[in-house]
N, CA, C and O atoms as a Tripos MOL2 file, in Angstrom:
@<TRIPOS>MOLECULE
protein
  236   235    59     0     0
PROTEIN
NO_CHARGES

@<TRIPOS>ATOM
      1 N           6.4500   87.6740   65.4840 N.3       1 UNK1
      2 CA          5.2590   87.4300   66.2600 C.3       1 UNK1
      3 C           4.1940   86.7110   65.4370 C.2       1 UNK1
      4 O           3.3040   86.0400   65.9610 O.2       1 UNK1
      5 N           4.3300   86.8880   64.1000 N.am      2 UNK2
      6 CA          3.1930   86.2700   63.3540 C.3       2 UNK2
      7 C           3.0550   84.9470   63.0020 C.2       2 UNK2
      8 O           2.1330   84.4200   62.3800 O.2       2 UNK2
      9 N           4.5210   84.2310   63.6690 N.am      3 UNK3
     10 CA          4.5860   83.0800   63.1020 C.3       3 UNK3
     11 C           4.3980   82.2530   64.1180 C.2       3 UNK3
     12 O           4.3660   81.0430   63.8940 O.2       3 UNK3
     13 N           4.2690   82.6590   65.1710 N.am      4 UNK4
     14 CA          3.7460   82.3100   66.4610 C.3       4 UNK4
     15 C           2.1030   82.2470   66.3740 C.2       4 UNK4
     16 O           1.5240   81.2220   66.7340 O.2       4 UNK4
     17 N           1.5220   83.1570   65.9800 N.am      5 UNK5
     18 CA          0.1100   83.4880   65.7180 C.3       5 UNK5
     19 C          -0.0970   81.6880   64.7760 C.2       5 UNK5
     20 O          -0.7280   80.7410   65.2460 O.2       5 UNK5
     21 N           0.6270   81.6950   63.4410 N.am      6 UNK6
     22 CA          0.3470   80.9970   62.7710 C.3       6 UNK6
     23 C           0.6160   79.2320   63.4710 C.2       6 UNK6
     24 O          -0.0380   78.2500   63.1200 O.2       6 UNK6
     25 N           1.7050   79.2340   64.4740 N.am      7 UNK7
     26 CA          1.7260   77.7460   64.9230 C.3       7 UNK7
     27 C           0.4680   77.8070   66.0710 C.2       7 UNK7
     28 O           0.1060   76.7140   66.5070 O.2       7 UNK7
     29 N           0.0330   78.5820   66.3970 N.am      8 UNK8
     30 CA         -0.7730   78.4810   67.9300 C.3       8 UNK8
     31 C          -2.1500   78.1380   66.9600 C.2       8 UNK8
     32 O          -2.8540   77.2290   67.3990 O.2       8 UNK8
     33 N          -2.4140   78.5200   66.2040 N.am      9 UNK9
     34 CA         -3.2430   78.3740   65.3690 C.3       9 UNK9
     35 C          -3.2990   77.1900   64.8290 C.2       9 UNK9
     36 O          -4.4840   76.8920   64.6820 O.2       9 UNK9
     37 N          -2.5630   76.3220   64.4400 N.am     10 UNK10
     38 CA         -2.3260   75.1830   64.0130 C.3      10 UNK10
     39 C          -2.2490   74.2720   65.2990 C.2      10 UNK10
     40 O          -2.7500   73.1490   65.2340 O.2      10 UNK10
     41 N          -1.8260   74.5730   66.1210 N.am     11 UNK11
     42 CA         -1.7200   73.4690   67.4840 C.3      11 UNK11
     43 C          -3.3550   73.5040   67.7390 C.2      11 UNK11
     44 O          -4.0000   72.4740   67.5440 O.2      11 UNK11
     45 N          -3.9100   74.5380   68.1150 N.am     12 UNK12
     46 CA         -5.4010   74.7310   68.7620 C.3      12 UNK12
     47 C          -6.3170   73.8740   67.6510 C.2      12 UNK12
     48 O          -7.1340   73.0540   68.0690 O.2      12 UNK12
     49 N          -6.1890   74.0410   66.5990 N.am     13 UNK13
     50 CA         -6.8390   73.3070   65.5990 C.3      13 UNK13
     51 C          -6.4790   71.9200   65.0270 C.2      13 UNK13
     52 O          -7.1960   71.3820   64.1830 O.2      13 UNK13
     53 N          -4.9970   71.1720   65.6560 N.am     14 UNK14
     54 CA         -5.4490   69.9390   65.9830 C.3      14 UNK14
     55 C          -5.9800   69.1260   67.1160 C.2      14 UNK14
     56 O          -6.3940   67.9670   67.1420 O.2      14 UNK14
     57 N          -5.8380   70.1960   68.2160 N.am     15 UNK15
     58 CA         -6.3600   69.3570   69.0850 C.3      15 UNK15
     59 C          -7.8090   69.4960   69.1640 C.2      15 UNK15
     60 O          -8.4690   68.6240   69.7290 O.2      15 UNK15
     61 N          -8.4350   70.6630   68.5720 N.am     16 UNK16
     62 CA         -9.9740   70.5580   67.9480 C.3      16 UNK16
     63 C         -10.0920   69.2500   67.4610 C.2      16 UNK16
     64 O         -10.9860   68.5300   67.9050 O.2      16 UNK16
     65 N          -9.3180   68.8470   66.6170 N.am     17 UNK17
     66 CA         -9.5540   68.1270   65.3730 C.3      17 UNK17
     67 C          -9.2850   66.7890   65.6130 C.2      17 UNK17
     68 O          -9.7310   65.8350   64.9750 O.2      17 UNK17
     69 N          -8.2060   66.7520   66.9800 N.am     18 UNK18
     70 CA         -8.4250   65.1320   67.6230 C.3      18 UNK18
     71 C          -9.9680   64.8340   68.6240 C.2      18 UNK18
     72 O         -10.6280   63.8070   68.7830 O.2      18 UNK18
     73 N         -10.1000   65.9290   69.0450 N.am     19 UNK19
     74 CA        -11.1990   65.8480   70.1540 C.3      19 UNK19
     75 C         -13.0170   65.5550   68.9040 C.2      19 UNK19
     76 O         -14.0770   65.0090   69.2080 O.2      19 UNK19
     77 N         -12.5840   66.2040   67.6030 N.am     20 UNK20
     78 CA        -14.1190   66.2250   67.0870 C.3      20 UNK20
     79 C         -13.8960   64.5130   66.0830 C.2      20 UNK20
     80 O         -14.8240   63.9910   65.4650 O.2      20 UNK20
     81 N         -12.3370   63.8770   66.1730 N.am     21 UNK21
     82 CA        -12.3730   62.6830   65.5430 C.3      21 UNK21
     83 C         -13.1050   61.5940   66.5100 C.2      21 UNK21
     84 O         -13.3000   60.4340   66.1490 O.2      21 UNK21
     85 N         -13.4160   62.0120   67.5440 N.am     22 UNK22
     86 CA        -13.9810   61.1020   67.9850 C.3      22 UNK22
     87 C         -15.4590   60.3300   67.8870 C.2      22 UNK22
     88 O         -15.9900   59.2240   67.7830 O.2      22 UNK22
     89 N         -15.7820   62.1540   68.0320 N.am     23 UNK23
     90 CA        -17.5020   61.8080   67.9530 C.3      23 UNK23
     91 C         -17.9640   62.3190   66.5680 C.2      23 UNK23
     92 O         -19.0060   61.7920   66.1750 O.2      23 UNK23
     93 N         -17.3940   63.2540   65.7320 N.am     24 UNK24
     94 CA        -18.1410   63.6060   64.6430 C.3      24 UNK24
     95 C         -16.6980   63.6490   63.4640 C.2      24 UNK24
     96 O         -16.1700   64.7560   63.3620 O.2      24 UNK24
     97 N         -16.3080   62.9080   62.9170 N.am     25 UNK25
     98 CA        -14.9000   62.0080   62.2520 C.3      25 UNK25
     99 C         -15.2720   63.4170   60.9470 C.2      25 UNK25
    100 O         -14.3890   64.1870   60.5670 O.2      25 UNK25
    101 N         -16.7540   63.4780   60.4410 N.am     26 UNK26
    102 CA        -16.8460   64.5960   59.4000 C.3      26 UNK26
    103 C         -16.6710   66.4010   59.6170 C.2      26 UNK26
    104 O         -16.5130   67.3430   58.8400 O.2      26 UNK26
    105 N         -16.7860   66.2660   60.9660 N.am     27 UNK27
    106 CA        -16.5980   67.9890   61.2910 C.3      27 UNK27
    107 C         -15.3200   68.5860   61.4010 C.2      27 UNK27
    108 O         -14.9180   69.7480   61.3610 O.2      27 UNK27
    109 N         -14.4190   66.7070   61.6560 N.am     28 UNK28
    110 CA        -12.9790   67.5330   61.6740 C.3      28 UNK28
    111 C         -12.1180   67.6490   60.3630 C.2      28 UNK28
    112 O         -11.0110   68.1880   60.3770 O.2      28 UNK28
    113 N         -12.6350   67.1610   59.3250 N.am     29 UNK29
    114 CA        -12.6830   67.7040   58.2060 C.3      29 UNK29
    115 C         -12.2790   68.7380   58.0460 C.2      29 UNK29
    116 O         -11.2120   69.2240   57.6680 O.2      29 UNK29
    117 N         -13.7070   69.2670   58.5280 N.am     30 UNK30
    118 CA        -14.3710   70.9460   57.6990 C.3      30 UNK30
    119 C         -13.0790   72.0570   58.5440 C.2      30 UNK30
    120 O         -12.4350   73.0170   58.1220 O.2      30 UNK30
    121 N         -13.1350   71.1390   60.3060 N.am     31 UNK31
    122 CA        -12.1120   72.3400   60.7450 C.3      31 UNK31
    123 C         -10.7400   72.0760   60.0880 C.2      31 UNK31
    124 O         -10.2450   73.1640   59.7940 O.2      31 UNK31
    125 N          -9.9750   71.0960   59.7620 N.am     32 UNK32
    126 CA         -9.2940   70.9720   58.8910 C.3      32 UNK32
    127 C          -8.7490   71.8380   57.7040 C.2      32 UNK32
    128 O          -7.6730   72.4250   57.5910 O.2      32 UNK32
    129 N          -9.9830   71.7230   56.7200 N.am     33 UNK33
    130 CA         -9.4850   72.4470   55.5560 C.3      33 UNK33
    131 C         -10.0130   74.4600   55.6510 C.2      33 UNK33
    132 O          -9.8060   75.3380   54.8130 O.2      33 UNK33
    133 N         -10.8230   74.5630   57.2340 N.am     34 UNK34
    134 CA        -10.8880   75.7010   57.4450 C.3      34 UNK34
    135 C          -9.6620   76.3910   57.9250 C.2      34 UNK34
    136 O          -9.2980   77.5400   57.6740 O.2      34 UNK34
    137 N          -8.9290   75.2300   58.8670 N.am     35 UNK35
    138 CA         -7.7900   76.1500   59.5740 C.3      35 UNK35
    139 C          -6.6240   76.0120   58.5990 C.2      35 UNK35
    140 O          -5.5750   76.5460   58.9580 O.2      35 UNK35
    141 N          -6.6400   75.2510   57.1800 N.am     36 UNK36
    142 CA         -5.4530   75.1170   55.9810 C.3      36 UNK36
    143 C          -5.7320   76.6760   55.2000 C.2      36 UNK36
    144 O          -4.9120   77.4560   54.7170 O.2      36 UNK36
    145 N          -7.3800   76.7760   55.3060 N.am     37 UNK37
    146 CA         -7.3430   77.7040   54.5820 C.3      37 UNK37
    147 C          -6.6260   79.4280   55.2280 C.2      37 UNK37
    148 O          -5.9660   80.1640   54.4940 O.2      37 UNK37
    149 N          -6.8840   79.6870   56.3700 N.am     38 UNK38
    150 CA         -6.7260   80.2010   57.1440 C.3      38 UNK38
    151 C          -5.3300   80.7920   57.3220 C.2      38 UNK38
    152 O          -5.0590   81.9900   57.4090 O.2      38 UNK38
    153 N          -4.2450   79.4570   57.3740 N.am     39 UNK39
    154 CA         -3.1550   79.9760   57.2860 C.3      39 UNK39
    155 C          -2.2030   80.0690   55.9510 C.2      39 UNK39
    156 O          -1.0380   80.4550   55.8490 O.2      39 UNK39
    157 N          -2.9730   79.6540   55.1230 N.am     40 UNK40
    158 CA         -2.4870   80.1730   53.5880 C.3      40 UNK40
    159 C          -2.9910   81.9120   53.8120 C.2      40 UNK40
    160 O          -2.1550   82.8150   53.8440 O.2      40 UNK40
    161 N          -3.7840   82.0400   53.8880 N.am     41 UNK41
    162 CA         -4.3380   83.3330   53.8040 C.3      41 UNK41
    163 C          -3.4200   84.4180   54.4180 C.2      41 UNK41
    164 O          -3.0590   85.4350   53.8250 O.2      41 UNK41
    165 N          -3.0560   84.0360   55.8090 N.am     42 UNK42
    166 CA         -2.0130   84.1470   56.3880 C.3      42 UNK42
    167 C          -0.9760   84.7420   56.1120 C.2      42 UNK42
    168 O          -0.6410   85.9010   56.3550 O.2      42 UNK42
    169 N          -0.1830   83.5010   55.3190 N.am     43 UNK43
    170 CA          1.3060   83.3220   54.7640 C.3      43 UNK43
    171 C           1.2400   84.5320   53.6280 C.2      43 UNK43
    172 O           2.0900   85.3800   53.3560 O.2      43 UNK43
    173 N          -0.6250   84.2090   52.8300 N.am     44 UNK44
    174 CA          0.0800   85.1570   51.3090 C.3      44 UNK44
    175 C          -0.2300   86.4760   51.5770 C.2      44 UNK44
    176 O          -0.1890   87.3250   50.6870 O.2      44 UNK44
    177 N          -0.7450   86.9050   53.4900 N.am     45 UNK45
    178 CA         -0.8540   88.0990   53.2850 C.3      45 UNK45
    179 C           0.4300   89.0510   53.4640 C.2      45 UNK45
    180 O           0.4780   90.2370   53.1390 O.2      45 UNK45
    181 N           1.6130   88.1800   54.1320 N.am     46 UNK46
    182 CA          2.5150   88.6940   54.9300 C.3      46 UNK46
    183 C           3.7900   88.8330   53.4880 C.2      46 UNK46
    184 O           4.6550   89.6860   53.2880 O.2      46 UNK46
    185 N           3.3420   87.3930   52.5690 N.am     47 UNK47
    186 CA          4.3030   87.6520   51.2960 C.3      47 UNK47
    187 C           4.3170   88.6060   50.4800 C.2      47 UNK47
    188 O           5.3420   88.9770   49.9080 O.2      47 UNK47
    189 N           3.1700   89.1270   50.3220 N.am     48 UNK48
    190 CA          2.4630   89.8050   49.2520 C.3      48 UNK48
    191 C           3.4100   91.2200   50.2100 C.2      48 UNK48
    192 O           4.5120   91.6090   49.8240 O.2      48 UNK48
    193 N           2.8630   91.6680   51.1680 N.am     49 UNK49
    194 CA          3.6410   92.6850   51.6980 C.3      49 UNK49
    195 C           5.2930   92.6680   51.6180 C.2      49 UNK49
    196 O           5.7470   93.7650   51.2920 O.2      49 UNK49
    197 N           5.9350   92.0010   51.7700 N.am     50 UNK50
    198 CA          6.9120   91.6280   51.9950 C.3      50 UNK50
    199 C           7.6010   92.0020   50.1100 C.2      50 UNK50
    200 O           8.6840   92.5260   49.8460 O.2      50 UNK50
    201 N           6.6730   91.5790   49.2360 N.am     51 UNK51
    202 CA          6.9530   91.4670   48.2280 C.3      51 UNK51
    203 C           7.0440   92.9320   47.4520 C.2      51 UNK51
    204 O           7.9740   93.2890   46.7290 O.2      51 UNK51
    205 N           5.9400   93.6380   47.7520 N.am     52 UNK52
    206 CA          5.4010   95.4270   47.6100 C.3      52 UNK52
    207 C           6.6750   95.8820   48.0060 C.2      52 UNK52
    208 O           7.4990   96.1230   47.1230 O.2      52 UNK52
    209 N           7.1370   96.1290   49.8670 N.am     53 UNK53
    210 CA          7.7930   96.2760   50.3390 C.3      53 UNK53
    211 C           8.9050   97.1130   49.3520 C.2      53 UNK53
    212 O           9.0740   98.2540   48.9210 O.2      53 UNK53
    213 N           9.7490   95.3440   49.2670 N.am     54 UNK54
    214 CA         10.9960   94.8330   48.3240 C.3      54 UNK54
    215 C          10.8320   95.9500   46.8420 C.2      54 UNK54
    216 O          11.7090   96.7490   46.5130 O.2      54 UNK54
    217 N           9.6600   95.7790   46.1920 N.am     55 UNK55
    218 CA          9.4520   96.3050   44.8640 C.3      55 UNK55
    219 C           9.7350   97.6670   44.8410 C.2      55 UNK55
    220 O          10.5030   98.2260   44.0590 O.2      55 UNK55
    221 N           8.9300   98.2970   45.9390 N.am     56 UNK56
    222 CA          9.1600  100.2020   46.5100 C.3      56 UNK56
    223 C          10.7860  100.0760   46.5070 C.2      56 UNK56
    224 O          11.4920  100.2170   45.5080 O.2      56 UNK56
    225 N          11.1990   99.8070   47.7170 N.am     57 UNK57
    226 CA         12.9540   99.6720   47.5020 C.3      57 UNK57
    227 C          13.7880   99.6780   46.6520 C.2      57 UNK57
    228 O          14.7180  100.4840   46.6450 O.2      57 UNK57
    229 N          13.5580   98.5190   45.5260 N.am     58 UNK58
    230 CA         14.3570   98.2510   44.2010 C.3      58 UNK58
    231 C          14.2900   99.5960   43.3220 C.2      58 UNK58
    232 O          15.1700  100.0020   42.5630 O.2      58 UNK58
    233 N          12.7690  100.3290   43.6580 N.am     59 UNK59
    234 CA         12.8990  101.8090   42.2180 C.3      59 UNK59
    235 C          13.7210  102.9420   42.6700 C.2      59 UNK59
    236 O          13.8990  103.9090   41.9300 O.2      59 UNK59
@<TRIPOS>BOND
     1     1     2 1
     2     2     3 1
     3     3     4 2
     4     3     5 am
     5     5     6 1
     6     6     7 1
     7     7     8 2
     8     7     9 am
     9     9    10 1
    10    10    11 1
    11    11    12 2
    12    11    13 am
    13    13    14 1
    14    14    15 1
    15    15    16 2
    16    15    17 am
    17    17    18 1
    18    18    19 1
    19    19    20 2
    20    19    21 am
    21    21    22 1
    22    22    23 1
    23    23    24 2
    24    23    25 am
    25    25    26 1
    26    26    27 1
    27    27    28 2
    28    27    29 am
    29    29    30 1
    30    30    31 1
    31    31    32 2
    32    31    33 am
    33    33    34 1
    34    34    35 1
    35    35    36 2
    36    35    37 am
    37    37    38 1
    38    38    39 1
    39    39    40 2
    40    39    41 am
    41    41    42 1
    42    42    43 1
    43    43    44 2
    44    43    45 am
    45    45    46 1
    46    46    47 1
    47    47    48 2
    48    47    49 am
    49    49    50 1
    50    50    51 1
    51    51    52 2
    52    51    53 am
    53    53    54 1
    54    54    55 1
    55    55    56 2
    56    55    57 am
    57    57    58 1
    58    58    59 1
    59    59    60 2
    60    59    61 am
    61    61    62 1
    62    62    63 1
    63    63    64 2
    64    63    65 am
    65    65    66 1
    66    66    67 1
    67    67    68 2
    68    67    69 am
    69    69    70 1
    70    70    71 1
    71    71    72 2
    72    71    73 am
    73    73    74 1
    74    74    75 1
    75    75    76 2
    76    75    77 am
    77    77    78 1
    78    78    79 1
    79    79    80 2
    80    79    81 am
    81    81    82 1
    82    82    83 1
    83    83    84 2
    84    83    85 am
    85    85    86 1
    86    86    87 1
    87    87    88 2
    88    87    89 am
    89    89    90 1
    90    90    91 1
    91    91    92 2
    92    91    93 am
    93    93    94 1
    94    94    95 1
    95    95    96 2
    96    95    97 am
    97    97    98 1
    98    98    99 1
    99    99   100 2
   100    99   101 am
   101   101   102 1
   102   102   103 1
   103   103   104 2
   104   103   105 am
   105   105   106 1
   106   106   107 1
   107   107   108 2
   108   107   109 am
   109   109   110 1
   110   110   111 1
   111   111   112 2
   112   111   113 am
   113   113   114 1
   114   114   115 1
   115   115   116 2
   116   115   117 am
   117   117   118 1
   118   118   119 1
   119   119   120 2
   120   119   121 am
   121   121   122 1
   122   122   123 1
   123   123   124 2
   124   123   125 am
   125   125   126 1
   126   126   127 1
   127   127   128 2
   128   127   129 am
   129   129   130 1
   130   130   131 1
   131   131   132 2
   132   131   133 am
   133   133   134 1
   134   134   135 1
   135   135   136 2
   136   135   137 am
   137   137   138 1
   138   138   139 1
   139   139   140 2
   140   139   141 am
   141   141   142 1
   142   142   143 1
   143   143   144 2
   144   143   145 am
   145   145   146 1
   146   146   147 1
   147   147   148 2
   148   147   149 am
   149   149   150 1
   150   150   151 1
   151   151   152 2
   152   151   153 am
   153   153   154 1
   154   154   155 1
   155   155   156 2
   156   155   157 am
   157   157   158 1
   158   158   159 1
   159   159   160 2
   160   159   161 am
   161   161   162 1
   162   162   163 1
   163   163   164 2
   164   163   165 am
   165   165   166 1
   166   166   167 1
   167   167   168 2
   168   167   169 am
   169   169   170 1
   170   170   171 1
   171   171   172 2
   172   171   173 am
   173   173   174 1
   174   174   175 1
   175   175   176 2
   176   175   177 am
   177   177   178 1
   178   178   179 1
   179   179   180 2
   180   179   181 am
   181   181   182 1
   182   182   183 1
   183   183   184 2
   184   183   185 am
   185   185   186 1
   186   186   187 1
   187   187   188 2
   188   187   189 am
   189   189   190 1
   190   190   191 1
   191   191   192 2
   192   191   193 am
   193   193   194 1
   194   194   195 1
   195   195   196 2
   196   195   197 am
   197   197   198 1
   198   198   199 1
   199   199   200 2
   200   199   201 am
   201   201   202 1
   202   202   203 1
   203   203   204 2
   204   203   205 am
   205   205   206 1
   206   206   207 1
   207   207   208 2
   208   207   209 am
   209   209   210 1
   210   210   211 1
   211   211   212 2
   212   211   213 am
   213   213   214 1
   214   214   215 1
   215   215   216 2
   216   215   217 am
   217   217   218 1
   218   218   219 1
   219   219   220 2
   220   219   221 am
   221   221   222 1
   222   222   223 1
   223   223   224 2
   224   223   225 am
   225   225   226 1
   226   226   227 1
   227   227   228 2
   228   227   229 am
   229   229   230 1
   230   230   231 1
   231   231   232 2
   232   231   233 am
   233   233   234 1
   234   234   235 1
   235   235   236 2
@<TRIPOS>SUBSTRUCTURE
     1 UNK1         2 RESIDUE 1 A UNK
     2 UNK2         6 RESIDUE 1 A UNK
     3 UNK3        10 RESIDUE 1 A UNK
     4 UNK4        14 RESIDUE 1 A UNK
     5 UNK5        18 RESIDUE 1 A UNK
     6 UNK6        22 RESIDUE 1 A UNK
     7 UNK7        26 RESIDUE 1 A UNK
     8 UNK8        30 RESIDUE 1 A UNK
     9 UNK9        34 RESIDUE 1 A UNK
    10 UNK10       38 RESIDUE 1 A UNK
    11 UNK11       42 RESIDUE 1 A UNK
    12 UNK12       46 RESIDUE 1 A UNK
    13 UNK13       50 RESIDUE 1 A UNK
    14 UNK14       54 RESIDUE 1 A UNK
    15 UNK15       58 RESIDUE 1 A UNK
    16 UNK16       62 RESIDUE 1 A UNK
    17 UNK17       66 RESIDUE 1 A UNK
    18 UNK18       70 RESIDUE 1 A UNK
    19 UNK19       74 RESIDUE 1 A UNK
    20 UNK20       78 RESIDUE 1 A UNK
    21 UNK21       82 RESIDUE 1 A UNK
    22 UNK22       86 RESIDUE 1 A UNK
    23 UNK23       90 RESIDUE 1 A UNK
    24 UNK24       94 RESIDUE 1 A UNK
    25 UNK25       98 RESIDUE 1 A UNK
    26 UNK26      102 RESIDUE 1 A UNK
    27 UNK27      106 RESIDUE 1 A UNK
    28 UNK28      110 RESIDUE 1 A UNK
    29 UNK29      114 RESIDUE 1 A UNK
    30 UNK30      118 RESIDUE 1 A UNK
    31 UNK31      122 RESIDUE 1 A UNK
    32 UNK32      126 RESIDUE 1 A UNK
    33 UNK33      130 RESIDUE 1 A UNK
    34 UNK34      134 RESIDUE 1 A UNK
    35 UNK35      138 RESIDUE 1 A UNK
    36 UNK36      142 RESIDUE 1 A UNK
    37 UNK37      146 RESIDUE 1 A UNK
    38 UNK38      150 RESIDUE 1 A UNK
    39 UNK39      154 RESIDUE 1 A UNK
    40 UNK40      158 RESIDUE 1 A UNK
    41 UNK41      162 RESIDUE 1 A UNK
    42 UNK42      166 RESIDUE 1 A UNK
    43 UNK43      170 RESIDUE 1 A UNK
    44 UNK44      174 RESIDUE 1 A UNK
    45 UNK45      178 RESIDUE 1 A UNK
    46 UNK46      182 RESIDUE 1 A UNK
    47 UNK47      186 RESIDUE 1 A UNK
    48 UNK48      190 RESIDUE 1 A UNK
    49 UNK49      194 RESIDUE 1 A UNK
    50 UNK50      198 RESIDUE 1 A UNK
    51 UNK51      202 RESIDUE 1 A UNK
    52 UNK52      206 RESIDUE 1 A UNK
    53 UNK53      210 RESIDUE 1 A UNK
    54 UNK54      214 RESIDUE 1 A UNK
    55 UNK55      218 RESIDUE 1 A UNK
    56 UNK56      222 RESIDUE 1 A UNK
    57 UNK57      226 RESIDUE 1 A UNK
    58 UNK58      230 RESIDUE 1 A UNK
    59 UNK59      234 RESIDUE 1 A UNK
């Protein structure tokens, strides 16, 4: 389900990002490297778990 979260998230935020290239070329920028940041945050929260997880298991 989360990786769904993470493409819907990425679709909604380019079509932000075609609609603000029109009239303000600098705001779609900002949503840009907001919604990059966003789904890194994302990815390393689900790895990091994933990673704990694994570590508990292995002892």
């Amino acid at each position: 389900m989360d990786i769904i979260k993470i493409i819907g998230l990425g679709l909604i935020s380019l079509i932000i990002i075609i609609l603000l290239k029109q009239y303000k070329p600098e705001f779609a920028v900002y949503v840009s490297i907001l919604t990059g940041g966003i789904i890194i945050f994302l990815v390393l929260d689900k790895l990091t778990r994933y990673y704990y997880i694994n570590k508990i298991n292995s002892n």
